[in-house]
C-alpha positions in Angstrom: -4.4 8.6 -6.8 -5.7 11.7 -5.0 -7.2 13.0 -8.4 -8.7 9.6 -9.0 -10.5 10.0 -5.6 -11.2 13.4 -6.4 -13.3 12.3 -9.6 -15.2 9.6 -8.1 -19.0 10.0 -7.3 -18.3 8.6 -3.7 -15.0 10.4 -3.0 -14.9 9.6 1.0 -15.6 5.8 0.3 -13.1 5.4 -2.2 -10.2 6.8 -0.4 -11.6 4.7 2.4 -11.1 1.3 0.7 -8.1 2.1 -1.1 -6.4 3.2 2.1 -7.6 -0.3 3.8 -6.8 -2.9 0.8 -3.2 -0.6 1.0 -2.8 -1.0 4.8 -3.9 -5.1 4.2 -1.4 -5.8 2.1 1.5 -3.5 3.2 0.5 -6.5 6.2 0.2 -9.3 4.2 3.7 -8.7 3.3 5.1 -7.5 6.6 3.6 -11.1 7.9 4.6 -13.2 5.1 7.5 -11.7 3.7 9.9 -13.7 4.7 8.7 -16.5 2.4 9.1 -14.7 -0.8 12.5 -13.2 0.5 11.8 -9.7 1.5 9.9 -7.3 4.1 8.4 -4.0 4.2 9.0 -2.2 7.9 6.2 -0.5 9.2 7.0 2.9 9.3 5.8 6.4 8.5 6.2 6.5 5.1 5.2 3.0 4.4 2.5 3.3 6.3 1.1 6.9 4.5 2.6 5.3 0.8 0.2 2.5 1.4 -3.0 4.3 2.8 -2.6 7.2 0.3 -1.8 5.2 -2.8 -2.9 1.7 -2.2 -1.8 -1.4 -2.9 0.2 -0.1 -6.0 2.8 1.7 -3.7 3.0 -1.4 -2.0 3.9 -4.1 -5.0 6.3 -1.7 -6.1 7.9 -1.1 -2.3 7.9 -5.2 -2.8 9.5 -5.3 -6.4 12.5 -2.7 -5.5 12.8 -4.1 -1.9 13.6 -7.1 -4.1 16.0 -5.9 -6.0 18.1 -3.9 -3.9 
């Protein structure tokens, strides 16, 4: 993701709205994951997995949180 930034034209607001749709969901499913049976704690890494890589980092936290 940080190379992606890196290559945009508009680097600063890029990394800006991927960190806050990341931060929204990790969230969304803090709030309302105990309706789809699991739930991400907010903690440090969480919280610097979902502003650095977005809402990606975040479905997958969900999908393995799932699972194990």
């Amino acid at each position: 993701m940080l190379i992606w930034y890196d290559r945009r034209r508009h680097r600063l607001r890029s990394f800006l709205a991927g960190a806050v749709s990341g931060l929204a969901a990790l969230m969304l499913v803090n709030i309302f994951g105990g309706y789809i049976g699991t739930s991400l704690h907010l903690n440090l890494f969480n919280l610097c997995g979902s502003a650095v890589l977005g809402v990606p980092f975040v479905v997958c936290m969900t999908v393995l949180s799932c699972f194990l």
